[in-house]
PDB file with one MODEL, atoms N, CA, C and O in Angstrom:
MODEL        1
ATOM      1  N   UNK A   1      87.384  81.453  92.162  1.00  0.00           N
ATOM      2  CA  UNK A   1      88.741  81.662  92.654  1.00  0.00           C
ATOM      3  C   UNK A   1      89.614  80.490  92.223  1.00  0.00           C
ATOM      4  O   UNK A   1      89.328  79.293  92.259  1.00  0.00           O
ATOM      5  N   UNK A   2      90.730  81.069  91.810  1.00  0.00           N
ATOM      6  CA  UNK A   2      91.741  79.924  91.774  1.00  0.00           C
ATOM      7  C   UNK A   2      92.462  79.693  93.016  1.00  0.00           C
ATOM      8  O   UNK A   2      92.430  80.491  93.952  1.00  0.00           O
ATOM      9  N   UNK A   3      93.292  78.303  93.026  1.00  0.00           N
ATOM     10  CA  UNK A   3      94.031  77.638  94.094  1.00  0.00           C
ATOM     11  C   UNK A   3      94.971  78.774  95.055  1.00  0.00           C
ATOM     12  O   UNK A   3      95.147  78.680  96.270  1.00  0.00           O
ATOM     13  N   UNK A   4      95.599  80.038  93.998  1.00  0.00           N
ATOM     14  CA  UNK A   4      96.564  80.637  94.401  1.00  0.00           C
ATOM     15  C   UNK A   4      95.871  81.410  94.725  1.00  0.00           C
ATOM     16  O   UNK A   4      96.596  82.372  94.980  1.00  0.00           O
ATOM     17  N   UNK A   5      94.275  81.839  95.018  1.00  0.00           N
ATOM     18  CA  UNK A   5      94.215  83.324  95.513  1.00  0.00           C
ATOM     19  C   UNK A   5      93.132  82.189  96.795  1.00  0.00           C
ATOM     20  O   UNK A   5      93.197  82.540  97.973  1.00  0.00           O
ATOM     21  N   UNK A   6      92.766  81.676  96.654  1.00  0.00           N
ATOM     22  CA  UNK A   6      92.200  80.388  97.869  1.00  0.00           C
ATOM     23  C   UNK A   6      93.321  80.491  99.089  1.00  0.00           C
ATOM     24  O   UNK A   6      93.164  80.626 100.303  1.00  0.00           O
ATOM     25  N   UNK A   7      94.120  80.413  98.544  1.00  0.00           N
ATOM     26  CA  UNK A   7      95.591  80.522  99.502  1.00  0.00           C
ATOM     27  C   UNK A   7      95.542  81.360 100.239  1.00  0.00           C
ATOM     28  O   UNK A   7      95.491  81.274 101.465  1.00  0.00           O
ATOM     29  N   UNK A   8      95.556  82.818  99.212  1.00  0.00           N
ATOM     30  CA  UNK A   8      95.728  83.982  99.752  1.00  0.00           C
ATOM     31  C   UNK A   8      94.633  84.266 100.672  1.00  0.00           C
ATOM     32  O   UNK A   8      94.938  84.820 101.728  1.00  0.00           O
ATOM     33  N   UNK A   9      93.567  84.017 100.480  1.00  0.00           N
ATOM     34  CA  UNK A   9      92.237  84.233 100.986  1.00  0.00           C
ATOM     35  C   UNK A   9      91.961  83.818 102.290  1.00  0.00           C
ATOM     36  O   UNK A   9      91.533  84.534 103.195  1.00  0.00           O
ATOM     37  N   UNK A  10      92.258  82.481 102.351  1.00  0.00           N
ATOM     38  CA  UNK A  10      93.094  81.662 103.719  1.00  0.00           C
ATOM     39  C   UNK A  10      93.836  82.415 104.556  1.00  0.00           C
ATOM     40  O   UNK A  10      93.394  82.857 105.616  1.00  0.00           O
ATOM     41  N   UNK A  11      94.922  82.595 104.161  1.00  0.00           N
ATOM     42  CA  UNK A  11      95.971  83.238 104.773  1.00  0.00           C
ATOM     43  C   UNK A  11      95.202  84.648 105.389  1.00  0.00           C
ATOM     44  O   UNK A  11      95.322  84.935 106.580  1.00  0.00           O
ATOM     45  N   UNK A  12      94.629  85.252 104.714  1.00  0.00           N
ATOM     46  CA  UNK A  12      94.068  86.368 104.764  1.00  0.00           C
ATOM     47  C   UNK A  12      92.745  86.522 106.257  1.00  0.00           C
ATOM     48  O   UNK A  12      92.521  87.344 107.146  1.00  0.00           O
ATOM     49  N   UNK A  13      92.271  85.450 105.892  1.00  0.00           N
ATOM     50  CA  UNK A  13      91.488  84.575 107.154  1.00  0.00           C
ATOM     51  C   UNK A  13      91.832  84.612 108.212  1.00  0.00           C
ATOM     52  O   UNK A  13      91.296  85.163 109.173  1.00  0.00           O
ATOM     53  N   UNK A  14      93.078  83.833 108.136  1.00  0.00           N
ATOM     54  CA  UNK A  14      93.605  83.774 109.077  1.00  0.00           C
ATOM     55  C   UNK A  14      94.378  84.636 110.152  1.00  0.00           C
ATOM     56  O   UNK A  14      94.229  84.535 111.370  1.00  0.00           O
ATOM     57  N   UNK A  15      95.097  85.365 109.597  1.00  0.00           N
ATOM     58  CA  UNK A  15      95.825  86.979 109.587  1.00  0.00           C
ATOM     59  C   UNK A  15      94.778  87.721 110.541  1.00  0.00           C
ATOM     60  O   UNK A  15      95.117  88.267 111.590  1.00  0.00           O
ATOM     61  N   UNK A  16      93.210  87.668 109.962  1.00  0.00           N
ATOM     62  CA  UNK A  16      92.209  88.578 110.711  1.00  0.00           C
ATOM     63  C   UNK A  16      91.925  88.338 112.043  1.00  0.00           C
ATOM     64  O   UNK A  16      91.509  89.209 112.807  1.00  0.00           O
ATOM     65  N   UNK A  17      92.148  87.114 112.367  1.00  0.00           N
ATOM     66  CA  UNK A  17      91.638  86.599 113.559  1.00  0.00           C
ATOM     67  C   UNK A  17      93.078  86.849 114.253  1.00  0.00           C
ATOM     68  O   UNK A  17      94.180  86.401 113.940  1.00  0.00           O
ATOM     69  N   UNK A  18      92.765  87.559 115.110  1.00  0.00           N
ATOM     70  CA  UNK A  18      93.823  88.510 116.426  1.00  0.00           C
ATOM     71  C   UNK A  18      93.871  87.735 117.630  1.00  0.00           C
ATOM     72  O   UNK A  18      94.980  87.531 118.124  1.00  0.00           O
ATOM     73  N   UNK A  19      92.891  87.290 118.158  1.00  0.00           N
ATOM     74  CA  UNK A  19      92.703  86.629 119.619  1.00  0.00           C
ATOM     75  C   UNK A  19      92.942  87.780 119.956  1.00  0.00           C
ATOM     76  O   UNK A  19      94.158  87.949 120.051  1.00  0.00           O
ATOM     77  N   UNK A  20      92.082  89.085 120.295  1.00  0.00           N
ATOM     78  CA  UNK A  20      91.416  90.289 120.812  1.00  0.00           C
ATOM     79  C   UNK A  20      89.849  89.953 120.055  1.00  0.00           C
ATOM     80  O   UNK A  20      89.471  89.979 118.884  1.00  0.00           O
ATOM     81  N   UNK A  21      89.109  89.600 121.491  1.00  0.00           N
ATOM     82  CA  UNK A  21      87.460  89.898 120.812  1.00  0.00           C
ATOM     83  C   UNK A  21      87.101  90.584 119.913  1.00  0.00           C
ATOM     84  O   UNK A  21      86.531  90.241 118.877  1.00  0.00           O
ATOM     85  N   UNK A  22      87.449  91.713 120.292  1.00  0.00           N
ATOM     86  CA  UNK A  22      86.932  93.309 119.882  1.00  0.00           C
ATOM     87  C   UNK A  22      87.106  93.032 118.208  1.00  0.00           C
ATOM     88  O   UNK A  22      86.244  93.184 117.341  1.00  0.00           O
ATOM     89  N   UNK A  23      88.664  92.525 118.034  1.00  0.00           N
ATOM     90  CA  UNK A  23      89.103  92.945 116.933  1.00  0.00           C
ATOM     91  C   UNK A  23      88.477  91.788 115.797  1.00  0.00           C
ATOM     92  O   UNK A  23      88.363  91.809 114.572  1.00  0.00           O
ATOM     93  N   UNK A  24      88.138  90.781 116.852  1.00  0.00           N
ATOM     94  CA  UNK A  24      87.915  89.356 115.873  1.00  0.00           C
ATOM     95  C   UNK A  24      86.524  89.525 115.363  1.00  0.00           C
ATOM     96  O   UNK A  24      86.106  88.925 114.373  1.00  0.00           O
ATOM     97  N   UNK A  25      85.807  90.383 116.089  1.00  0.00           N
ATOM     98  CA  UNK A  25      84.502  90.569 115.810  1.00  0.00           C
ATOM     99  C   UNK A  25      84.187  91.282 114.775  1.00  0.00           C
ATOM    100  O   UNK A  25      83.232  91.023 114.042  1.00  0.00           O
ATOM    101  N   UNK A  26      84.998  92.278 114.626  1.00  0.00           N
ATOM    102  CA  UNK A  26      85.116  93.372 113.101  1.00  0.00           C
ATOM    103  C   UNK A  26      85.981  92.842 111.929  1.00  0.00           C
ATOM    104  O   UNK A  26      85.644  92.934 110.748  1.00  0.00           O
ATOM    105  N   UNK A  27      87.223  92.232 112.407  1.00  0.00           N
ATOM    106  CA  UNK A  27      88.041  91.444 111.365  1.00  0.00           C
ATOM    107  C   UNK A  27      87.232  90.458 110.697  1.00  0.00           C
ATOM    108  O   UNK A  27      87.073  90.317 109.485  1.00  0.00           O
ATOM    109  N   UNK A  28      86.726  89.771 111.682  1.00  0.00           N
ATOM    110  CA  UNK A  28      86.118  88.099 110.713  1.00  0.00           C
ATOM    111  C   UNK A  28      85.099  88.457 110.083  1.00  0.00           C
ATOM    112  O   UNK A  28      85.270  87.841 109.031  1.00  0.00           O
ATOM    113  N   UNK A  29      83.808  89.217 109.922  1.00  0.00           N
ATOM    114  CA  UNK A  29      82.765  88.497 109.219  1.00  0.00           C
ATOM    115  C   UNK A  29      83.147  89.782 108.600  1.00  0.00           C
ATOM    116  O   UNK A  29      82.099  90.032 108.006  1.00  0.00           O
ATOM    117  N   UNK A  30      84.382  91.314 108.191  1.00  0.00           N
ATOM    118  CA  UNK A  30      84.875  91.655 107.568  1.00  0.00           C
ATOM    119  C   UNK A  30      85.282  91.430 106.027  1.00  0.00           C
ATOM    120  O   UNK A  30      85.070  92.002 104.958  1.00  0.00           O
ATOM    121  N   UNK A  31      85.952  90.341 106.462  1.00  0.00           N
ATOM    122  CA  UNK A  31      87.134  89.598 105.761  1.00  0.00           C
ATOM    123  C   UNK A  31      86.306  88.417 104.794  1.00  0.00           C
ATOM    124  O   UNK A  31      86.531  88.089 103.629  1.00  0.00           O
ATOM    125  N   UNK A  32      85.383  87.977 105.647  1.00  0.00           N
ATOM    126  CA  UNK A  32      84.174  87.481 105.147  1.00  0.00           C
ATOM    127  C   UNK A  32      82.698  87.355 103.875  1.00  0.00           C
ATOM    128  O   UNK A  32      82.256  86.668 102.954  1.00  0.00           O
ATOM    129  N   UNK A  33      82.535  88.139 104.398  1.00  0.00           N
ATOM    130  CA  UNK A  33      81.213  88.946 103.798  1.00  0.00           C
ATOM    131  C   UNK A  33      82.056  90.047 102.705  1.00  0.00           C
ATOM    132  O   UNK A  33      81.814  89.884 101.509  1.00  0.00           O
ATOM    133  N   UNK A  34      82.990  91.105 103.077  1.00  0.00           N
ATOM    134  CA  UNK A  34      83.406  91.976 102.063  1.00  0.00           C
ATOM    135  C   UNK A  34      84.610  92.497 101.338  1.00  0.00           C
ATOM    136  O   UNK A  34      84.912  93.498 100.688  1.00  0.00           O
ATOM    137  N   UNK A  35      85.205  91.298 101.763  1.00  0.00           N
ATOM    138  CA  UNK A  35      87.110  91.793 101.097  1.00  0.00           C
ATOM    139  C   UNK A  35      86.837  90.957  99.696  1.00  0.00           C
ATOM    140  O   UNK A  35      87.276  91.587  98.733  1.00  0.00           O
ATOM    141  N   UNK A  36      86.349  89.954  99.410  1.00  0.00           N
ATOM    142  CA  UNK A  36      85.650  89.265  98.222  1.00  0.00           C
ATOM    143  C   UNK A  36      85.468  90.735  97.447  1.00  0.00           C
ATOM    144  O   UNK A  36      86.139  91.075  96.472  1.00  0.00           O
ATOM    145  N   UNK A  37      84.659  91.357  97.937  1.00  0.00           N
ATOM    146  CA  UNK A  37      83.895  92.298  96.512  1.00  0.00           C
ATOM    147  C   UNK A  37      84.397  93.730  96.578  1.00  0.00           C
ATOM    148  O   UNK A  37      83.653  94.639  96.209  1.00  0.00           O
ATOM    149  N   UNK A  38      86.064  94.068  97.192  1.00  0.00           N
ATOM    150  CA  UNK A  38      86.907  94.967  97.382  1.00  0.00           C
ATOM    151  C   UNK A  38      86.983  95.266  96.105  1.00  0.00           C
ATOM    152  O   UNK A  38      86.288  94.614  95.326  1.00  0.00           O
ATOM    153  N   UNK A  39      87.852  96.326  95.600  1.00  0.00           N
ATOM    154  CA  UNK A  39      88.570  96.866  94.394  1.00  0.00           C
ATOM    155  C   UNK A  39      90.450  95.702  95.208  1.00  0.00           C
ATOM    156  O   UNK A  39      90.932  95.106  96.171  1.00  0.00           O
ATOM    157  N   UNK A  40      90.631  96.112  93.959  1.00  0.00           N
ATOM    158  CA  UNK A  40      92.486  95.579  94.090  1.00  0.00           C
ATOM    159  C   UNK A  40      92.689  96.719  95.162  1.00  0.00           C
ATOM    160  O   UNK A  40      92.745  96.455  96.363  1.00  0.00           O
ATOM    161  N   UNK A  41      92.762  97.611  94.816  1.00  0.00           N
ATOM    162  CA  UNK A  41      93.269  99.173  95.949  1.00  0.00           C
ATOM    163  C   UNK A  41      92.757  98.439  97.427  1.00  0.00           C
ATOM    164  O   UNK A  41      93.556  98.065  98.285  1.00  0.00           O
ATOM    165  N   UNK A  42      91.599  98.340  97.518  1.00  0.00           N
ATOM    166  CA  UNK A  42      91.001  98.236  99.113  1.00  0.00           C
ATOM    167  C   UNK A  42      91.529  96.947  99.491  1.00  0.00           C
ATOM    168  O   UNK A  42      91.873  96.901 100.672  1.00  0.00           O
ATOM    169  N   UNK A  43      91.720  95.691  98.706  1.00  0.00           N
ATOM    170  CA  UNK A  43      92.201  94.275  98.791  1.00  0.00           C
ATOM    171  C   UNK A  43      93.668  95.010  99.843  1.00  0.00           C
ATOM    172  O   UNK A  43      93.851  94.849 101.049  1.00  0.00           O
ATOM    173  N   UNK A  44      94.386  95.686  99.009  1.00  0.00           N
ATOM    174  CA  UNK A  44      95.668  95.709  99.119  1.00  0.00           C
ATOM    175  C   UNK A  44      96.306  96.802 100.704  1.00  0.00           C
ATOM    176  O   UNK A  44      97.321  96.839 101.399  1.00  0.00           O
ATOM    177  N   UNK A  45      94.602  97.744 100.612  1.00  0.00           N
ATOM    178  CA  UNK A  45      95.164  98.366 101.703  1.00  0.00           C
ATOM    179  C   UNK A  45      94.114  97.272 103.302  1.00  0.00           C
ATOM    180  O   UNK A  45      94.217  97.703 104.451  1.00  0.00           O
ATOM    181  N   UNK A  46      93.516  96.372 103.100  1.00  0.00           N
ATOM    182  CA  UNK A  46      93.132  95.368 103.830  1.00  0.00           C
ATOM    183  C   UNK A  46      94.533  94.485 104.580  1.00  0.00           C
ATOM    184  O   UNK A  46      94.667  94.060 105.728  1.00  0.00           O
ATOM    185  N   UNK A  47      95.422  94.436 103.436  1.00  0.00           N
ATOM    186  CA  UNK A  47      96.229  93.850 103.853  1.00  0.00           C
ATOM    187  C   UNK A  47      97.649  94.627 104.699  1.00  0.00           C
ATOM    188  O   UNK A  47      98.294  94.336 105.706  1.00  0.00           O
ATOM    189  N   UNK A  48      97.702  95.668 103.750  1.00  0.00           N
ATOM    190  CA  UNK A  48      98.421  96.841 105.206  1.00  0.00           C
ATOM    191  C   UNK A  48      97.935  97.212 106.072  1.00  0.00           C
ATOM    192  O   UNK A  48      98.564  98.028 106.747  1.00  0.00           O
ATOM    193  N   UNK A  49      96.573  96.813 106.505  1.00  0.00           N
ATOM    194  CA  UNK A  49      96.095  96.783 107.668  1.00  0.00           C
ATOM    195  C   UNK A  49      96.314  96.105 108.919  1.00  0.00           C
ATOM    196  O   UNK A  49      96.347  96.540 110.070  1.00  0.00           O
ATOM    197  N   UNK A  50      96.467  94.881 108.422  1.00  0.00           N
ATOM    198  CA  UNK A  50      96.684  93.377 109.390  1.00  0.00           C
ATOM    199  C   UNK A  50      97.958  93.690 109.423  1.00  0.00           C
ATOM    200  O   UNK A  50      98.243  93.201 110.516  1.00  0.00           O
ATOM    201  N   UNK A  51      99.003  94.178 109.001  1.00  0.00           N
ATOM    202  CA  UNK A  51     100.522  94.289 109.671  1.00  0.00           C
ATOM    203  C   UNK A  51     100.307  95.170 110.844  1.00  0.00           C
ATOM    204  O   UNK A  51     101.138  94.901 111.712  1.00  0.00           O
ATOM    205  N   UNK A  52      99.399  96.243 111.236  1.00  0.00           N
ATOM    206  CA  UNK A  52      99.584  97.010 111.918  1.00  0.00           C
ATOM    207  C   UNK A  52      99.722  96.103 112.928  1.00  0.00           C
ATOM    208  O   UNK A  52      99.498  94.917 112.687  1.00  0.00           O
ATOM    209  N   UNK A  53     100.205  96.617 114.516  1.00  0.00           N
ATOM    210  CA  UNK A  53      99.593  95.760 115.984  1.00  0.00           C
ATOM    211  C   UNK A  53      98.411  96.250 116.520  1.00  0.00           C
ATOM    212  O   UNK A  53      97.739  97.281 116.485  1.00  0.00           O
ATOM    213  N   UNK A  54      98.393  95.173 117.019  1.00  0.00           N
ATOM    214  CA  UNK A  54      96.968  95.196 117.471  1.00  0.00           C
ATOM    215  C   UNK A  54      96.203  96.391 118.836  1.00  0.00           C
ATOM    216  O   UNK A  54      95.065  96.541 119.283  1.00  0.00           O
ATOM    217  N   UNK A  55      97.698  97.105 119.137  1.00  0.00           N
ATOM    218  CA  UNK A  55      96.812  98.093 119.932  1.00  0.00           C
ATOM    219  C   UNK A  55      96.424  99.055 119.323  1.00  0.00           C
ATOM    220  O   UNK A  55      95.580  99.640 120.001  1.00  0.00           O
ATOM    221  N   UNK A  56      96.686  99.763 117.932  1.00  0.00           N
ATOM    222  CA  UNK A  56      96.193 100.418 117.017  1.00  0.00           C
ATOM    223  C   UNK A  56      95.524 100.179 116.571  1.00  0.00           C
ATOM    224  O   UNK A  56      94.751 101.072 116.224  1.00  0.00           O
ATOM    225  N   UNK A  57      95.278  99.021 116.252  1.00  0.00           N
ATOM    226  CA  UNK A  57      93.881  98.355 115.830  1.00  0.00           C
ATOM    227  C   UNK A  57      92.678  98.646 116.681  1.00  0.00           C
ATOM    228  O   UNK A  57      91.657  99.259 116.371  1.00  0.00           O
ATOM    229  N   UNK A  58      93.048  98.013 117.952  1.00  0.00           N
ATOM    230  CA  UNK A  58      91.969  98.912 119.570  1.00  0.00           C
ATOM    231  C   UNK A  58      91.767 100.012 118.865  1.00  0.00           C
ATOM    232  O   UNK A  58      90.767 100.149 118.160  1.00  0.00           O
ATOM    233  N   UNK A  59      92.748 100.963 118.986  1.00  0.00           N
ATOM    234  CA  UNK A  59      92.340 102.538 119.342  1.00  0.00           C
ATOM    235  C   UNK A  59      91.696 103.026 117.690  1.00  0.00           C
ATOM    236  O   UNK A  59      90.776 103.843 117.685  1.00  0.00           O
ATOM    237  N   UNK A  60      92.075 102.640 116.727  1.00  0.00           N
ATOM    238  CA  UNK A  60      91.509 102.938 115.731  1.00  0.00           C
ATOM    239  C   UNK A  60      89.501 102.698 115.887  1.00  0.00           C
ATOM    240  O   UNK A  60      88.645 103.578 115.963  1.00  0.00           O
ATOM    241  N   UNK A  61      89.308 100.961 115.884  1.00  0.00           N
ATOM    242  CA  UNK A  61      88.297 100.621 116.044  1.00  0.00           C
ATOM    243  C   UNK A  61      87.575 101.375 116.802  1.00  0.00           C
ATOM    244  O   UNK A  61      86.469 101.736 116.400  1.00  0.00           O
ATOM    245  N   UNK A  62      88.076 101.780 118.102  1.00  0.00           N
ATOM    246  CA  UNK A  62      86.987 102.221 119.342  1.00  0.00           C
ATOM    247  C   UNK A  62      86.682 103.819 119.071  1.00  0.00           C
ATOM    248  O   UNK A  62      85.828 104.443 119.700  1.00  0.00           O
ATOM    249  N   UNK A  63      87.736 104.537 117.754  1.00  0.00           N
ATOM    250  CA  UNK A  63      87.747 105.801 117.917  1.00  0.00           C
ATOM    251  C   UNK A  63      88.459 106.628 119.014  1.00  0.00           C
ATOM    252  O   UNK A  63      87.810 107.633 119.306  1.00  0.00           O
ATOM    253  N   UNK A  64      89.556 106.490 119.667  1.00  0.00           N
ATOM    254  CA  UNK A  64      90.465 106.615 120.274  1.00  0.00           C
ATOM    255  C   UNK A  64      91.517 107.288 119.646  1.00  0.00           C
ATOM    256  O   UNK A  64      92.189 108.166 120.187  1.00  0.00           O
ATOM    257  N   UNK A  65      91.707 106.735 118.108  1.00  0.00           N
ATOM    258  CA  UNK A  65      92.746 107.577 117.623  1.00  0.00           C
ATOM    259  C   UNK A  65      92.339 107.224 115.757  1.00  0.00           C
ATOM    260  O   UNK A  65      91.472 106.486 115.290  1.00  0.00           O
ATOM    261  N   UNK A  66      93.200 107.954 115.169  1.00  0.00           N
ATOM    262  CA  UNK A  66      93.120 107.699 113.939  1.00  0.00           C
ATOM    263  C   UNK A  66      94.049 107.573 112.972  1.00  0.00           C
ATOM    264  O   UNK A  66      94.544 108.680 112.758  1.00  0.00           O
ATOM    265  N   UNK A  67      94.614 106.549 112.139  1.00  0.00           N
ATOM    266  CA  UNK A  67      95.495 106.152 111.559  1.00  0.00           C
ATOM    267  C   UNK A  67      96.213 107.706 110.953  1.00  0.00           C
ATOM    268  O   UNK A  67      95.566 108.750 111.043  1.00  0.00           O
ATOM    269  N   UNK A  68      97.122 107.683 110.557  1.00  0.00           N
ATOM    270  CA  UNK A  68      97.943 109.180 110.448  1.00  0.00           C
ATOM    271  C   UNK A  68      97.339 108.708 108.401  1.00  0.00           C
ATOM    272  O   UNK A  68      96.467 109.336 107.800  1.00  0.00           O
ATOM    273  N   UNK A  69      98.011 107.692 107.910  1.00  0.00           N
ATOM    274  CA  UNK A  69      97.647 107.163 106.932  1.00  0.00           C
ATOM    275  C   UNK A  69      96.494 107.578 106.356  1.00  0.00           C
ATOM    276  O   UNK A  69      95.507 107.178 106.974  1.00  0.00           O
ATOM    277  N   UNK A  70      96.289 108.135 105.544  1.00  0.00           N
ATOM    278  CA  UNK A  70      94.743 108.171 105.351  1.00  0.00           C
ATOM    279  C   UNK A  70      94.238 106.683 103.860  1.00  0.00           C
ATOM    280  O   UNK A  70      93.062 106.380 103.657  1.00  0.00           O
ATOM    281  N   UNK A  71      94.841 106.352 103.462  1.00  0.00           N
ATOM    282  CA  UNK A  71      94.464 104.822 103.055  1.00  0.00           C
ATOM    283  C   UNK A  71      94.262 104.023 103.908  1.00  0.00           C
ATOM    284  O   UNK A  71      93.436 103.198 103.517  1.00  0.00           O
ATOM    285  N   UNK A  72      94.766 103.754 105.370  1.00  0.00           N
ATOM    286  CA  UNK A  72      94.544 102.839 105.845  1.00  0.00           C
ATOM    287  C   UNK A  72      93.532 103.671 106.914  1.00  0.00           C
ATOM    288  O   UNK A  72      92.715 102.929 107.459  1.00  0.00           O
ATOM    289  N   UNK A  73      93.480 104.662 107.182  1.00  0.00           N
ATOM    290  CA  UNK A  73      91.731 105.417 108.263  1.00  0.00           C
ATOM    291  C   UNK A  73      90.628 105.148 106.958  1.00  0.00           C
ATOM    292  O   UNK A  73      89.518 104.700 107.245  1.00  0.00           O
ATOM    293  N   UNK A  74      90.960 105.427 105.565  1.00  0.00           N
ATOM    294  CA  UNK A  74      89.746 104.917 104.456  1.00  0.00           C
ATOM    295  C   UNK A  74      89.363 103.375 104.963  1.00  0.00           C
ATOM    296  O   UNK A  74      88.231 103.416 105.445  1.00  0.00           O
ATOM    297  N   UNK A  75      89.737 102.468 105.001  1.00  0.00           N
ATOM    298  CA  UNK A  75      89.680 100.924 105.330  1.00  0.00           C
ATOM    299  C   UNK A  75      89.239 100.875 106.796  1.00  0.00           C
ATOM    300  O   UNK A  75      88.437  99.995 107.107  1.00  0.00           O
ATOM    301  N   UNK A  76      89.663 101.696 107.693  1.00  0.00           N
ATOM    302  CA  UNK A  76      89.080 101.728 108.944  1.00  0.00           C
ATOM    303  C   UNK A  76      87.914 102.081 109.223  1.00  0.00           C
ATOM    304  O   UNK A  76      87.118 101.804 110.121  1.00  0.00           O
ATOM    305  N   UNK A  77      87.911 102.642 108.460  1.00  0.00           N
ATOM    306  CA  UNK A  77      86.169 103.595 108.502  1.00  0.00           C
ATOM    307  C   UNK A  77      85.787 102.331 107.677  1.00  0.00           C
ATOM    308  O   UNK A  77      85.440 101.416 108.424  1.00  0.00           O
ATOM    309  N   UNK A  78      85.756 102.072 106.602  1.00  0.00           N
ATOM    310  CA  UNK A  78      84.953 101.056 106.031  1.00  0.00           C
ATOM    311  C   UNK A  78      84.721  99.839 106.560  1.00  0.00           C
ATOM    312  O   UNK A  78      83.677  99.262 106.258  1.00  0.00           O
ATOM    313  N   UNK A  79      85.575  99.287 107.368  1.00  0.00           N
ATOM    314  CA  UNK A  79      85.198  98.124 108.088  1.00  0.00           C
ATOM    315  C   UNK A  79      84.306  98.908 109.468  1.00  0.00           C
ATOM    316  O   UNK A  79      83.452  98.182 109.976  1.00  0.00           O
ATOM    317  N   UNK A  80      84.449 100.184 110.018  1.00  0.00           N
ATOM    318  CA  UNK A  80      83.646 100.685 110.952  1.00  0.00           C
ATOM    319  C   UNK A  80      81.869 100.705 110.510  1.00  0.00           C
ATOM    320  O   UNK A  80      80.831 100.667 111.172  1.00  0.00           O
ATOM    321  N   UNK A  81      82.214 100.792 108.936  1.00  0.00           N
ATOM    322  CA  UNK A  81      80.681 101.188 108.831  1.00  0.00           C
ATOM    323  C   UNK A  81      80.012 100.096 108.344  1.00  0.00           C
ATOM    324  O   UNK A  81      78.793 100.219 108.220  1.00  0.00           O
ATOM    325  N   UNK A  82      80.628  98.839 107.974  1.00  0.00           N
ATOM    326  CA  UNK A  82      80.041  97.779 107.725  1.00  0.00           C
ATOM    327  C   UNK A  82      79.518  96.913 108.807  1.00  0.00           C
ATOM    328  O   UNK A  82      78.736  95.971 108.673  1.00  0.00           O
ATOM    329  N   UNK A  83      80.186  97.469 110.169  1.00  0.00           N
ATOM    330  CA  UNK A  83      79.956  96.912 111.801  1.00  0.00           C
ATOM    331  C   UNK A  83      78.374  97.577 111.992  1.00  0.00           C
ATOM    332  O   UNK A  83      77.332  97.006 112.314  1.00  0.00           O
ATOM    333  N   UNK A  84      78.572  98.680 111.738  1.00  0.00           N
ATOM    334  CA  UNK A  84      77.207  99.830 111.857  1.00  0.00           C
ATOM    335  C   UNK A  84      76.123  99.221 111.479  1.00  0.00           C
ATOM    336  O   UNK A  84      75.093  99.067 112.135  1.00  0.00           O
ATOM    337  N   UNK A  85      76.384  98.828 110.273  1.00  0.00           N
ATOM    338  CA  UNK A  85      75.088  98.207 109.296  1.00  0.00           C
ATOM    339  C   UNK A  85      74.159  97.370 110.403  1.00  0.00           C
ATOM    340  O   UNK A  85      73.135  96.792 110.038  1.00  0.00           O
TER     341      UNK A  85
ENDMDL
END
């Protein structure tokens, strides 16, 4: 990695961590372990993810509801099934 995507990566880090358990628990070792070995597409819809708020984030995660979006329910499910593992 270069300096400018270190940044981003950071930032990106940082962004994940909610201060909601629930969410910090699926965001961090997420963001961690598998946004590194994303496509650009999944990088990018990772990051229209973290704009959402965080009570959609709840209800998405718990299965409560499901993003209308279907790029960003693709990314939901994928961070759901990497929790699974």
């Amino acid at each position: 990695m270069n300096l400018e995507s270190d940044a981003e990566y950071n930032r990106l880090c940082w962004h994940s961590r909610r201060g909601m358990l629930e969410l910090d628990l699926m965001l961090g070792p997420f963001v961690n372990q598998h946004y590194p070995l994303l496509s650009a597409e999944k990088k990018a819809r990772y990051r229209r993810l973290l704009a959402c708020e965080d009570q959609d984030l709840f209800a998405w995660f718990l299965g409560r509801a499901k993003p209308q979006d279907e790029e960003l329910a693709d990314i939901v499910e994928q961070i759901l099934a990497t929790t699974r593992a």
